[in-house]
MIDOZA-165617 format. One record per residue (C-alpha): x, y, z; residue number from 1. Coordinates in Angstrom, 2 decimals, decimal comma. Layout:
N
+---------+---------+---------+-----+
|    east |   north |      up |   i |
+---------+---------+---------+-----+
|       X |       Y |       Z | NUM |
...
+---------+---------+---------+-----+
! end
This chain:
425
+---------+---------+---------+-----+
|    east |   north |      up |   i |
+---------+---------+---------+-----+
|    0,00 |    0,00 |    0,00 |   1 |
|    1,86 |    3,25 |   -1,07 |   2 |
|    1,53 |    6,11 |    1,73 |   3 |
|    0,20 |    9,50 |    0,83 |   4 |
|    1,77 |   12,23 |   -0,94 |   5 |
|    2,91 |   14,42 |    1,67 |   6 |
|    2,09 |   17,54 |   -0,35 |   7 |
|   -1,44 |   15,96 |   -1,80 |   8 |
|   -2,68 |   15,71 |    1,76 |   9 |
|   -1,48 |   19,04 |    2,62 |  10 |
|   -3,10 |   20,51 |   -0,04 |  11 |
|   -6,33 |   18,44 |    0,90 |  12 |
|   -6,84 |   20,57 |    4,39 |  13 |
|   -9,02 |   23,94 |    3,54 |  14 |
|   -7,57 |   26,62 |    4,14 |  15 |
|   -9,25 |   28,84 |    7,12 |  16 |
|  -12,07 |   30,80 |    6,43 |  17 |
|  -11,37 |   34,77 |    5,64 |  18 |
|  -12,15 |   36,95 |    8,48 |  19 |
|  -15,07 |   38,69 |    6,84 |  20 |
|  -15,30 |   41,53 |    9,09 |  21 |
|  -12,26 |   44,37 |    8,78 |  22 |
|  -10,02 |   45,55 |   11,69 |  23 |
|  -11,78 |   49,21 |   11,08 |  24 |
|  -14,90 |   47,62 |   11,68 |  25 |
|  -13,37 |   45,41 |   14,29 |  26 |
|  -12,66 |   48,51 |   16,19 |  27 |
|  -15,46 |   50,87 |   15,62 |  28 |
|  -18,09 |   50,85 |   18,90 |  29 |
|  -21,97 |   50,49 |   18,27 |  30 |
|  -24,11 |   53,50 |   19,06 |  31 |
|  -25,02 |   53,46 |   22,62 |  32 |
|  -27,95 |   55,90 |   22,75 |  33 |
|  -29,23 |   52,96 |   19,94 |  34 |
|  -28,22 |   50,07 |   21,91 |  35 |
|  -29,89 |   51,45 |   24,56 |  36 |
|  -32,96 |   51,60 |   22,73 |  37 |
|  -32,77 |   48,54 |   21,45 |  38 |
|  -32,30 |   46,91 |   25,03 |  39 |
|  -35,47 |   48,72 |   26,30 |  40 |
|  -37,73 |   47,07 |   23,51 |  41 |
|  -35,68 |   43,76 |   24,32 |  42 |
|  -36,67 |   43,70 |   27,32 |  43 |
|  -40,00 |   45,05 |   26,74 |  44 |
|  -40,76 |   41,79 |   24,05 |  45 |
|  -39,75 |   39,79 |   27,46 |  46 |
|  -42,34 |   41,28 |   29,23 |  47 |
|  -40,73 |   43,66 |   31,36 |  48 |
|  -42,29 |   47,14 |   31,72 |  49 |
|  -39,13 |   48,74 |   31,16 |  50 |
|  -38,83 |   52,80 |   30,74 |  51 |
|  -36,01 |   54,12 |   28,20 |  52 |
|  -34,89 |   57,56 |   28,51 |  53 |
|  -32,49 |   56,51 |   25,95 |  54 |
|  -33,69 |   58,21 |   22,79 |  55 |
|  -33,99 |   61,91 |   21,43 |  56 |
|  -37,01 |   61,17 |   19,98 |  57 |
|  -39,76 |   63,33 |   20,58 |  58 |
|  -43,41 |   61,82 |   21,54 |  59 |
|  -45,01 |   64,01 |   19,29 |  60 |
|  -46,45 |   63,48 |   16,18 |  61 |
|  -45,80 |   64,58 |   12,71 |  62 |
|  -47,67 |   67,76 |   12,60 |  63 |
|  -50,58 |   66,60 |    9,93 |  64 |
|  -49,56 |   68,84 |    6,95 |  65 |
|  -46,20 |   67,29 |    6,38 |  66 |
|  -47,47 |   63,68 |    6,62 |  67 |
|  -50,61 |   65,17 |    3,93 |  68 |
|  -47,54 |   66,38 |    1,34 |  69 |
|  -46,48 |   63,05 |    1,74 |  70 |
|  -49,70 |   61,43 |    1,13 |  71 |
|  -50,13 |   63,68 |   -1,91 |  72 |
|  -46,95 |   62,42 |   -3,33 |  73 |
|  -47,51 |   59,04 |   -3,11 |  74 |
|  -50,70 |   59,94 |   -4,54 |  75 |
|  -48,67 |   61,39 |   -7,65 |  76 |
|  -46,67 |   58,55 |   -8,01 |  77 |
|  -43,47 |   60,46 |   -6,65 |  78 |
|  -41,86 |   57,39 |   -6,33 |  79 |
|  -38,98 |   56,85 |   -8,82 |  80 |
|  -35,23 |   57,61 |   -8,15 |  81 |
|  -34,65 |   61,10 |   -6,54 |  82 |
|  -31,58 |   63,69 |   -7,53 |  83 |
|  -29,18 |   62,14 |   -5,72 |  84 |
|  -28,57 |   66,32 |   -4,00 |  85 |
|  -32,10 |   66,91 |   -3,18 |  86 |
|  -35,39 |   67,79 |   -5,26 |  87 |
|  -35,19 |   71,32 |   -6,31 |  88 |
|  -37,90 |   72,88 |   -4,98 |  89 |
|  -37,01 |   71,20 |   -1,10 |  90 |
|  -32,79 |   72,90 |   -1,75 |  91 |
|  -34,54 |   76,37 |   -2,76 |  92 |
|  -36,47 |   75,87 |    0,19 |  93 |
|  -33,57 |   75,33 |    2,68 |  94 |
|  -31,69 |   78,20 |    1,10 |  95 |
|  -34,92 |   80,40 |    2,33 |  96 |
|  -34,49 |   78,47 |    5,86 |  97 |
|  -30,98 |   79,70 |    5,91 |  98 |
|  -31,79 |   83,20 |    5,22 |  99 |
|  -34,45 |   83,57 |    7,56 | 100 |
|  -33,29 |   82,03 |   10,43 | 101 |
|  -29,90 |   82,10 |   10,26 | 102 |
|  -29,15 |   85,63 |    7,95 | 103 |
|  -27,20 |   83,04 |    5,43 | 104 |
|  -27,30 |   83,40 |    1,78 | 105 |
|  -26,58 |   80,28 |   -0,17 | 106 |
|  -27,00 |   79,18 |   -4,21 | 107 |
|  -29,21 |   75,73 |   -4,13 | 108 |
|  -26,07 |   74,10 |   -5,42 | 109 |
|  -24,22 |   74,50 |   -2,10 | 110 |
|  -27,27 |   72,62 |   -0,30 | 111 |
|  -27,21 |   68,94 |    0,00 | 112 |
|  -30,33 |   66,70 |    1,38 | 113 |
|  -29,25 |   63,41 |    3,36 | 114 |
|  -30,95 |   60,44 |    4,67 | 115 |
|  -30,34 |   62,42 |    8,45 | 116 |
|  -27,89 |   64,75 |    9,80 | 117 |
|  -25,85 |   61,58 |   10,22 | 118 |
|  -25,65 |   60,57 |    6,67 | 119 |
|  -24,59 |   64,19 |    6,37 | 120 |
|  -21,80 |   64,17 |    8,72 | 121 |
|  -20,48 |   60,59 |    7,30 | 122 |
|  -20,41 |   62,27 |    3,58 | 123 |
|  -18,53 |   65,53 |    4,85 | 124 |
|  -15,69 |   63,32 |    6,70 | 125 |
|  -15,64 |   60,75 |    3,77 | 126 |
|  -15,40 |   63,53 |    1,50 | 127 |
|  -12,96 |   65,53 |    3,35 | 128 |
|  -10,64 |   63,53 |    5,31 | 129 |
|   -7,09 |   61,88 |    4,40 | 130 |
|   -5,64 |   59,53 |    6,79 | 131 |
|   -4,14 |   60,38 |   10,51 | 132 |
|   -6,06 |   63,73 |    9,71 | 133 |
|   -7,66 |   65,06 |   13,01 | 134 |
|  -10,97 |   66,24 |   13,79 | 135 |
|  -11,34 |   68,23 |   17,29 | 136 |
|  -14,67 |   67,14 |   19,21 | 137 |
|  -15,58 |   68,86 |   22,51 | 138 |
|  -16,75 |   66,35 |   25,41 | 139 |
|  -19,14 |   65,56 |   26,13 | 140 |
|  -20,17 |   65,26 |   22,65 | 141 |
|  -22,47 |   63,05 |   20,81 | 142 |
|  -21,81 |   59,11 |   20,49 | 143 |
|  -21,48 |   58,89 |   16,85 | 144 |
|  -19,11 |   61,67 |   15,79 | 145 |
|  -15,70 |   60,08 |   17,08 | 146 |
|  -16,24 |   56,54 |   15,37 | 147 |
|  -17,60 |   58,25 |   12,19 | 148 |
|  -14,36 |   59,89 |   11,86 | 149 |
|  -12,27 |   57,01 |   12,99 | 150 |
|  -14,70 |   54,81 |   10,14 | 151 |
|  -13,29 |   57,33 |    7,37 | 152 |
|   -9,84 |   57,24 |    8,15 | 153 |
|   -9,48 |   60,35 |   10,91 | 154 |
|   -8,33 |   60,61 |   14,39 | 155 |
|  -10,50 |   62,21 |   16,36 | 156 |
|   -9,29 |   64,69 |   19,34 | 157 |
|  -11,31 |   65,24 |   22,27 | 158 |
|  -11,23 |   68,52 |   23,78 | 159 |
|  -12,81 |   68,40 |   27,27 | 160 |
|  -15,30 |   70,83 |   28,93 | 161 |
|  -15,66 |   70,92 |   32,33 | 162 |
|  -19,07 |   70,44 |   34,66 | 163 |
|  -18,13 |   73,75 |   36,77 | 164 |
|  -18,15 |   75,75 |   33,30 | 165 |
|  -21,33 |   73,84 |   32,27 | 166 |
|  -19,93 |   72,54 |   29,57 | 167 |
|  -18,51 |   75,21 |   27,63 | 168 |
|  -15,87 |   75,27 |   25,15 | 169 |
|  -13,22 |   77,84 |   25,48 | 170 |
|  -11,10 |   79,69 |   23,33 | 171 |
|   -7,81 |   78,68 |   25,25 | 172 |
|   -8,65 |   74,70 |   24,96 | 173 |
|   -9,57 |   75,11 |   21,64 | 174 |
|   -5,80 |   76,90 |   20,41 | 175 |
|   -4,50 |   73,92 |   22,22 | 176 |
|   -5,40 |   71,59 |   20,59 | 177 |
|   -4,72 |   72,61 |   17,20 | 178 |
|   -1,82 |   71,05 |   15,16 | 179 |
|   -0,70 |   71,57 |   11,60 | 180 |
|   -2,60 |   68,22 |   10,81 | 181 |
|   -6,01 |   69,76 |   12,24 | 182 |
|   -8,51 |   68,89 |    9,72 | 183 |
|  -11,89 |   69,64 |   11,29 | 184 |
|  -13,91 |   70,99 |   14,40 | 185 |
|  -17,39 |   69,80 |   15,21 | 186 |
|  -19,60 |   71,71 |   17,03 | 187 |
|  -23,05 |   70,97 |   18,18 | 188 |
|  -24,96 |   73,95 |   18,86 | 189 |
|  -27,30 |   73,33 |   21,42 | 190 |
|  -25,51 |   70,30 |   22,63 | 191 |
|  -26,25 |   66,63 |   23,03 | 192 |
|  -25,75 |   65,67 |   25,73 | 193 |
|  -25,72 |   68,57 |   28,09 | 194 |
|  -28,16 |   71,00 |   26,08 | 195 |
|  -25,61 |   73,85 |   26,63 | 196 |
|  -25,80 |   76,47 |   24,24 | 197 |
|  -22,85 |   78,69 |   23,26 | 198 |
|  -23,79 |   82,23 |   22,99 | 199 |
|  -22,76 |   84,99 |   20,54 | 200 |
|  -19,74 |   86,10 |   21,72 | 201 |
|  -18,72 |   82,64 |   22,44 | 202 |
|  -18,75 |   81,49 |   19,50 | 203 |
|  -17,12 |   84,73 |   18,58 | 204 |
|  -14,41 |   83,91 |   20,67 | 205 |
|  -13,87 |   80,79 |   19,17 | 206 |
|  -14,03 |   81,90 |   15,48 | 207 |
|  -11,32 |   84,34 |   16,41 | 208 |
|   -8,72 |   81,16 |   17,07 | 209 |
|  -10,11 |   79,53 |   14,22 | 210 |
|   -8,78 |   82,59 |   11,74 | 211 |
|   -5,62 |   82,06 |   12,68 | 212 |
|   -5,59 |   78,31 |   11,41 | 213 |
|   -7,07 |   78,64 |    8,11 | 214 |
|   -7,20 |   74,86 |    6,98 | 215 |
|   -9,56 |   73,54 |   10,22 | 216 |
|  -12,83 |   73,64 |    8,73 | 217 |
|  -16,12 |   73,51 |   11,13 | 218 |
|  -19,10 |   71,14 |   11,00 | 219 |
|  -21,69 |   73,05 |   13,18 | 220 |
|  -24,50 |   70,41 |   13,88 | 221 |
|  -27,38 |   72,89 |   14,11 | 222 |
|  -29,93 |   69,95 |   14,28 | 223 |
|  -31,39 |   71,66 |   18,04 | 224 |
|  -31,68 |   74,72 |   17,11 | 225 |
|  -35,56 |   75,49 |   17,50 | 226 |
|  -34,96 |   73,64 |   20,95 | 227 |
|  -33,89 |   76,54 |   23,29 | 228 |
|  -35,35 |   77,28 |   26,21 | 229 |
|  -34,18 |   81,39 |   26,72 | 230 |
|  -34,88 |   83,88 |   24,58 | 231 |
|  -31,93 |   84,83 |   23,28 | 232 |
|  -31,71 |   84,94 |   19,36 | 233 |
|  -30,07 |   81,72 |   17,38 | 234 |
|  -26,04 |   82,43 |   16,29 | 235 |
|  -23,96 |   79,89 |   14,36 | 236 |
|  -20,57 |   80,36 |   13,58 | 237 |
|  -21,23 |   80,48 |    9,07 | 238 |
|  -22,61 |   83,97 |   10,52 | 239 |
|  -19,15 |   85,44 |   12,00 | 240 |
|  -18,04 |   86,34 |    8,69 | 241 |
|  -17,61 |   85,56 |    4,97 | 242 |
|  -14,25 |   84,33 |    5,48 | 243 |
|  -15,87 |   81,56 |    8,01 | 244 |
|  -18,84 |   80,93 |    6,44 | 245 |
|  -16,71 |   79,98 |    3,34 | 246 |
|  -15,34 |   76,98 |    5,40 | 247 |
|  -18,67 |   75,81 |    7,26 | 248 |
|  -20,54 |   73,39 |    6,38 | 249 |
|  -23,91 |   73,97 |    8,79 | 250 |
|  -25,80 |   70,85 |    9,18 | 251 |
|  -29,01 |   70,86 |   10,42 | 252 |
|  -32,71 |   68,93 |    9,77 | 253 |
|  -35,76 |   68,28 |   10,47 | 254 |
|  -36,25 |   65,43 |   12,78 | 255 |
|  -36,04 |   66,89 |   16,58 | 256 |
|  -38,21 |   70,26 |   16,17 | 257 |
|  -40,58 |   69,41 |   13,04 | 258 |
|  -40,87 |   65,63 |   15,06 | 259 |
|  -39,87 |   63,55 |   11,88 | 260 |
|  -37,03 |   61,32 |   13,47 | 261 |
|  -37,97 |   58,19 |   11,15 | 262 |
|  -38,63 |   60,17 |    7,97 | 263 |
|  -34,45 |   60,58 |    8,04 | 264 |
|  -34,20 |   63,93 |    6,35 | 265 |
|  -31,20 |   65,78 |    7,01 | 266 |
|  -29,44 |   69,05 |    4,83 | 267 |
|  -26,43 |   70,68 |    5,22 | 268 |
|  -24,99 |   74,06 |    3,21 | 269 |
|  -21,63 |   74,55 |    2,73 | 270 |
|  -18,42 |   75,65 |   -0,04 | 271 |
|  -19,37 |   74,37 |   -3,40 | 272 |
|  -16,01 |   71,67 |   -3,47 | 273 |
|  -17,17 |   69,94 |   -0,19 | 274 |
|  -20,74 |   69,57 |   -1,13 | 275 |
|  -19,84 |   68,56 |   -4,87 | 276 |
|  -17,78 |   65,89 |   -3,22 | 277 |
|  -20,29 |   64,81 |   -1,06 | 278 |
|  -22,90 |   64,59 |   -3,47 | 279 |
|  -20,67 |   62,38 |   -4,61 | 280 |
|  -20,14 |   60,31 |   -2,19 | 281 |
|  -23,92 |   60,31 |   -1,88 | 282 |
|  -24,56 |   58,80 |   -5,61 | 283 |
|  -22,21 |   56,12 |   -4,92 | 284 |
|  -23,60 |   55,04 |   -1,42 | 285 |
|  -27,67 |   55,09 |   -1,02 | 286 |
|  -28,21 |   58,02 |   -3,22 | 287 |
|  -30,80 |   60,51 |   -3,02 | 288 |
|  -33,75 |   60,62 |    0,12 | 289 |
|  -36,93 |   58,95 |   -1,04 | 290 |
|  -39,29 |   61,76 |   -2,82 | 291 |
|  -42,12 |   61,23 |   -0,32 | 292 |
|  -39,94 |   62,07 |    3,19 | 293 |
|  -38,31 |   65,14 |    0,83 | 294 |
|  -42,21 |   66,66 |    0,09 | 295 |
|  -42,76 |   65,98 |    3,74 | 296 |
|  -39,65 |   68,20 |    4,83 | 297 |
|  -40,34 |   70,67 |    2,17 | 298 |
|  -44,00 |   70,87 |    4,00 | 299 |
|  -42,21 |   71,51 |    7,18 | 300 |
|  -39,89 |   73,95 |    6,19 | 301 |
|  -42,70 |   76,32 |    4,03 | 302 |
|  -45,41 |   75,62 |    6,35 | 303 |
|  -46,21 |   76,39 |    9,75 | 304 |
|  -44,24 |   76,23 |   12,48 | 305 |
|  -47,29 |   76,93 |   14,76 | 306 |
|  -47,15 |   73,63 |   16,18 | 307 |
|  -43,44 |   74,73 |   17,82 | 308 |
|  -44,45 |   76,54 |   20,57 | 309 |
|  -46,86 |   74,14 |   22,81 | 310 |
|  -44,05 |   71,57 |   22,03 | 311 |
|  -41,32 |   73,40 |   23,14 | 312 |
|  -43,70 |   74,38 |   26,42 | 313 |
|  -44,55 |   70,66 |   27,04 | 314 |
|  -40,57 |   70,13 |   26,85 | 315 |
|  -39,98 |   73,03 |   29,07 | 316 |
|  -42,34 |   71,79 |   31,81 | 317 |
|  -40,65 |   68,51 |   31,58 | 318 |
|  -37,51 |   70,03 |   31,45 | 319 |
|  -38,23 |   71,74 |   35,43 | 320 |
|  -39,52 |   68,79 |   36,49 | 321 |
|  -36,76 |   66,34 |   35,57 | 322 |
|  -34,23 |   68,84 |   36,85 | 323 |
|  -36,25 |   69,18 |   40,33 | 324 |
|  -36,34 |   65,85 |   40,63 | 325 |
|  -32,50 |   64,73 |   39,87 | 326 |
|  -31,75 |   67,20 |   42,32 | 327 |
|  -33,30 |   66,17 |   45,04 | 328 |
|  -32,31 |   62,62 |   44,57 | 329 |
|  -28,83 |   61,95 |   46,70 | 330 |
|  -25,91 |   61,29 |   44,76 | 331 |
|  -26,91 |   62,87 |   41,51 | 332 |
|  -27,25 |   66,37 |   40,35 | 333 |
|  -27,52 |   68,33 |   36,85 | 334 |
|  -27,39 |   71,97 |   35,19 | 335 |
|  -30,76 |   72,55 |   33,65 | 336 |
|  -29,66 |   72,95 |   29,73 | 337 |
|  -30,37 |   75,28 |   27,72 | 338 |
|  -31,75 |   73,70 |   25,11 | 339 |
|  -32,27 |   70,31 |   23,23 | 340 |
|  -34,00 |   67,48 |   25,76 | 341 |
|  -31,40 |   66,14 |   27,98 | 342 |
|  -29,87 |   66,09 |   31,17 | 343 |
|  -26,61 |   65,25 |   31,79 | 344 |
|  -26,41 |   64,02 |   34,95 | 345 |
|  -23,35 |   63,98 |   37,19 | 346 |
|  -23,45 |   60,55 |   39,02 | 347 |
|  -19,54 |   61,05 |   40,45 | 348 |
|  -20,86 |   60,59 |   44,34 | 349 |
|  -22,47 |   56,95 |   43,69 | 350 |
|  -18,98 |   55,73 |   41,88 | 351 |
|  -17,71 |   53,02 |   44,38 | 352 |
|  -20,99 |   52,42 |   45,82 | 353 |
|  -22,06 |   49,09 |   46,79 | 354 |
|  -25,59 |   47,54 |   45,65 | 355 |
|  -27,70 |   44,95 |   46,85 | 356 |
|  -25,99 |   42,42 |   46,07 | 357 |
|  -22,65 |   43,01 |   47,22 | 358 |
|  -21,35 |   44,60 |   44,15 | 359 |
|  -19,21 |   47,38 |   43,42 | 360 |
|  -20,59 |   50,74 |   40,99 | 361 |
|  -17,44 |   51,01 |   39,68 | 362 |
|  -18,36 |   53,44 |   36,54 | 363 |
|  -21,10 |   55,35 |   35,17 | 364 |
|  -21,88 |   52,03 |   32,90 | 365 |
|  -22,37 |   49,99 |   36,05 | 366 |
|  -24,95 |   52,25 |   37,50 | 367 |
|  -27,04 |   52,61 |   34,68 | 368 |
|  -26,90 |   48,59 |   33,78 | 369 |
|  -27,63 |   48,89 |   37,72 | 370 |
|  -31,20 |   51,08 |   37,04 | 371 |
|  -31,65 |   48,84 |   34,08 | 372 |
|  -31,84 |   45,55 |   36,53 | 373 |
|  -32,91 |   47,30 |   39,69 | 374 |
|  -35,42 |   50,28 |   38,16 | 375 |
|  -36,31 |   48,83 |   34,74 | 376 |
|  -34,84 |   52,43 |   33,69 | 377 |
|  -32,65 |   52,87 |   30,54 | 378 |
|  -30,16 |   55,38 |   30,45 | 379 |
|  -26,42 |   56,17 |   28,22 | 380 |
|  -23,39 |   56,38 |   30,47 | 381 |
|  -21,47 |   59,34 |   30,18 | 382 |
|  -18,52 |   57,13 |   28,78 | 383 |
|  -20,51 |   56,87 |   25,13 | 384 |
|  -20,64 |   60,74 |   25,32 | 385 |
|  -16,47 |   60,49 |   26,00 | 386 |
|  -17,07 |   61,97 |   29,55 | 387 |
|  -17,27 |   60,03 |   32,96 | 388 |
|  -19,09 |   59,78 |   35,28 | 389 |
|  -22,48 |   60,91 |   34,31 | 390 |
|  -25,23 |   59,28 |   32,42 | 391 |
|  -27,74 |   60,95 |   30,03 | 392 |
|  -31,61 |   60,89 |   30,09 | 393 |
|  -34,07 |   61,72 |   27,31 | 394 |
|  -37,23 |   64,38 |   28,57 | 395 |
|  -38,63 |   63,79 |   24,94 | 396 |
|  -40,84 |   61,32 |   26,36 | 397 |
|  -43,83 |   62,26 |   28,20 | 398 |
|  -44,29 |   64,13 |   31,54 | 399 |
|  -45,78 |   61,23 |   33,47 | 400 |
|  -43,20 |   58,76 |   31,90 | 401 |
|  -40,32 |   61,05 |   32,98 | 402 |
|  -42,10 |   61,62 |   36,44 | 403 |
|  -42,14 |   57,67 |   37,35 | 404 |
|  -38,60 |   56,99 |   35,73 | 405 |
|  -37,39 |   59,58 |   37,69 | 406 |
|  -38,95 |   58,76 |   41,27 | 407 |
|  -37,60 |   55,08 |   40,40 | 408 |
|  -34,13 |   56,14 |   39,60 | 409 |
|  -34,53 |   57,67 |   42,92 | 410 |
|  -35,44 |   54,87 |   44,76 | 411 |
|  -32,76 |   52,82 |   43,33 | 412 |
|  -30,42 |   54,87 |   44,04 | 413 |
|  -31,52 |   54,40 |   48,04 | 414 |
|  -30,62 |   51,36 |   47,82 | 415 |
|  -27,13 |   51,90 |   47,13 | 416 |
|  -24,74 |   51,70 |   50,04 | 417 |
|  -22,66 |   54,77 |   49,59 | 418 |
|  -19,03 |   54,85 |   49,56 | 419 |
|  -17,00 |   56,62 |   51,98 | 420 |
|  -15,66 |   59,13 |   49,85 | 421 |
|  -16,63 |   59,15 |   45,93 | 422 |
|  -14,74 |   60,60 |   43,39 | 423 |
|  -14,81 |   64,08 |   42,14 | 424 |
|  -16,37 |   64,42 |   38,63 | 425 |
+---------+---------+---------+-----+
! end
């Protein structure tokens, strides 16, 4: 009997299976406001009556004439491929929003419609950024912006705020920070997570630094901006002058203050290069937003904004009450914000606390996976937000929802055992 070929049987053994997922992806986090979410409805299909304060999602409807425009375009049979940029008519119309609100002139070529202010902001660094380039991100900031720069090749730089200062960025951190290979800043305008809002001469300030480092460009993420709770008038950096506005791209939407999270219409207006590119990018990815959602958000943005005011009340009395009663619960405390629907809540006295059952709160993740077992609350750690140790909740749910969370975070929190001396946030 003759043996085997050495080399024949070798060659018989498969080779091992490709990895099919890539080291980028490997290394990129999952959104935690969305897994969050997701583990609320989890837990919700088991059974459990589980509250999430997870999602900025408002609990309004879709005022009635957007959802008709849609229902008249569906009517029309609106429902072939879309220009990849936007329908005409919906571009013209942001232009208008621009000037109105913001005192912003822009050609309907510099506007670009997304499927969300994400999609947006996922275009401008894939269209933008070359590798090891940096993009500065003040923290706390929101979850998504440092993994969609790390997804297209960036590094991005967190620039930390400080709870004393509420949160502000400052014109000193900012210089910093700011190298030769500086590529972009983002800056979210009110802000998720904390709701702070930047005023005039803040941003001022901080335009002033930016001059003298003419290749950062700015993404302001606008997407709050009819969610402010003073009455002082809107400012975004595009409007310190030409020479800024020139390297802004000012993304903003529809889904938080028109209440049209799942019809995923974002827009953005910026130098002609940068949105050419991204439209771009667009055509080669999903292309343009369905023509239904795009009728809807032209609605919106025409139409009346009648509807804003009770809504913004509703948040505002939710807004008090969530603040009163985080406040008065031991071991937590927050800034009322000044706008958007979230408080950021500073959880630094229960770190090294010991629950129930003999464990340890070791981090602003273990206490809220703590209210998630011991409240049937959902909350985001701070750490998602790059800022420890707080946790975020969402007031766009409704008063009585954000009343019982509340009263149970609370109680859960009683049954902590405190430790002797907690850190400092």
């Amino acid at each position: 009997m003759n043996k085997a070929d050495p080399q024949t049987a070798a060659r018989s053994v498969p080779d091992p299976a490709p990895d099919p997922v890539s080291r980028r992806m490997r290394d990129t986090k999952p959104s935690a406001s969305l897994e969050a979410a997701q583990l609320a409805r989890d837990l919700r299909s088991q059974g459990r009556r589980v509250i999430s304060l997870a999602t900025g999602e408002p609990d309004f409807p879709t005022p009635d004439h957007i959802k008709a425009a849609c229902v008249t375009a569906l009517a029309e049979n609106r429902t072939g491929y879309p220009p990849v940029q936007g329908i005409p008519a919906l571009r013209e119309a942001i232009c208008q929003k621009f000037h109105l609100d913001n005192d912003l002139d822009y050609r309907a070529s510099q506007v670009i419609v997304a499927n969300g202010v994400k999609q947006i902001i996922f275009n401008a660094m894939a269209a933008s950024l070359e590798p090891g380039q940096e993009v500065l991100i003040p923290a706390p900031g929101w979850v998504s912006y440092s993994e969609m720069v790390r997804l297209n090749g960036g590094v991005p730089v967190v620039l930390e705020t400080r709870w004393d200062d509420n949160f502000r960025l400052r014109p000193e951190v900012l210089e910093a920070a700011i190298t030769g290979n500086t590529r972009w800043l983002i800056l979210n305008n009110p802000c998720n997570p904390t709701g702070t809002i930047l005023t005039e001469a803040e941003i001022r300030a901080l335009a002033e630094v930016l001059e003298r480092h003419p290749q950062v460009m700015v993404l302001s993420d606008d997407i709050y901006e009819h969610l402010r709770y003073g009455s002082a008038p809107y400012f975004t950096i595009a409007q310190t002058s030409e020479a800024m506005k020139a390297r802004t791209l000012t993304a903003n939407g529809v889904s938080k203050a028109w209440c049209m999270t799942g019809w995923r219409v974002g827009f953005a207006a910026g130098p002609q290069d940068l949105i050419d590119a991204m439209r771009t990018y667009q055509g080669q990815t999903t292309g343009g937003v369905m023509h239904p959602a795009q009728f809807g958000a032209l609605a919106a943005l025409t139409g009346s904004r009648a509807f804003m005011g009770p809504n913004l009340e509703a948040f505002r009395a939710r807004r008090a009450l969530g603040v009163q009663l985080i406040n008065e619960t031991e071991g937590l405390s927050c800034h009322a914000p000044d706008g958007a629907f979230y408080l950021f809540v500073n959880c630094a006295p229960l770190i090294g606390a010991t629950r129930p059952d003999g464990g340890t709160i070791a981090s602003d993740a273990d206490l809220t996976r703590y209210f998630v077992e011991e409240a049937e609350v959902v909350c985001v750690p701070g750490a998602a937000f790059g800022l420890s140790p707080f946790f975020r909740i969402s007031f766009a749910c409704g008063i009585e929802v954000l009343e019982e969370a509340c009263l149970k975070l609370r109680a859960a929190v009683a049954r902590l055992t405190p430790a002797k001396q907690g850190p400092s946030a």
